[in-house]
C-alpha positions in Angstrom: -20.6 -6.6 2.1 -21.1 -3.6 4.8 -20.9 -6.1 7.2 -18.0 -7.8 6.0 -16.1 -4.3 5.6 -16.9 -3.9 9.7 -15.6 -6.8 10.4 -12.3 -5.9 8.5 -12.2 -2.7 10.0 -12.6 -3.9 13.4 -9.7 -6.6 12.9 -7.6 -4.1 11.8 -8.3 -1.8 14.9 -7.9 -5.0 17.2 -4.9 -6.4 15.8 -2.6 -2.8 15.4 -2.6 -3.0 11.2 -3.1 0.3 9.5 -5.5 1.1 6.6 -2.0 2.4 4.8 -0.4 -0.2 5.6 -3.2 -2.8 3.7 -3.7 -0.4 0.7 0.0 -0.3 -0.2 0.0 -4.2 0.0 -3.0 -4.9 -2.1 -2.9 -2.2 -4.4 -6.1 -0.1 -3.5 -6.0 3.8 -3.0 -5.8 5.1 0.2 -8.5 7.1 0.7 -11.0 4.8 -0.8 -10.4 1.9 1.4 -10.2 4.9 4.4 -13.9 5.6 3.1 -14.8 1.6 3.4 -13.1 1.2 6.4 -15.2 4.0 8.1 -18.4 3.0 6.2 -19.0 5.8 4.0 -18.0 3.8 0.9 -19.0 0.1 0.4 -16.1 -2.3 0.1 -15.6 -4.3 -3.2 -15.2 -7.5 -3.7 -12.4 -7.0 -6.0 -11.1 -4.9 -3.1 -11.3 -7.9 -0.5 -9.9 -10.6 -2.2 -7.0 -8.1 -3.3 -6.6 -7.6 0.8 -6.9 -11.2 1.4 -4.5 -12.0 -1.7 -1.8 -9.7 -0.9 -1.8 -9.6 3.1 -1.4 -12.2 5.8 -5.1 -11.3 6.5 -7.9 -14.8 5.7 -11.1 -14.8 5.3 -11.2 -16.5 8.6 -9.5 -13.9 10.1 -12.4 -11.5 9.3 -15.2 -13.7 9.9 -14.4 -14.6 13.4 -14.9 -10.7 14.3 -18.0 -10.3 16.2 
C-alpha cells in the first residue's frame, strides 16, 4: 500500500488537489490522511476506495504516477 499512498500523494502535489480538500470528500479525518499522505501512517484500503469513490480521482489516475 506505501507505494500506492506515494503515488496518491504525488498526484495530488502534481495536479494542485489539497489533502483537505480529498478528506472532506471521502469522509476521512484530516490529519490521518495528512499522516498517509507524508508516509508516517499507512493508507487503508477502506481509505482508497473511499478517495476513489467520492472524488474525480481513478485508480488509473494513481497508477500512472511514476
Amino acid at each position: 500500500m506505501r507505494k500506492v499512498q506515494y503515488q496518491l500523494a504525488r498526484y495530488l502535489k502534481r495536479n494542485g488537489i489539497t489533502i483537505a480538500f480529498v478528506a472532506k470528500r471521502a469522509g476521512i479525518q484530516y490529519e490521518l490522511l495528512r499522516k498517509s499522505m507524508n508516509g508516517t501512517r499507512v493508507l487503508t484500503a477502506d481509505e482508497l476506495v473511499a478517495i476513489i469513490v467520492n472524488t474525480e480521482i481513478t485508480f488509473d489516475d494513481i497508477l500512472a504516477e511514476e
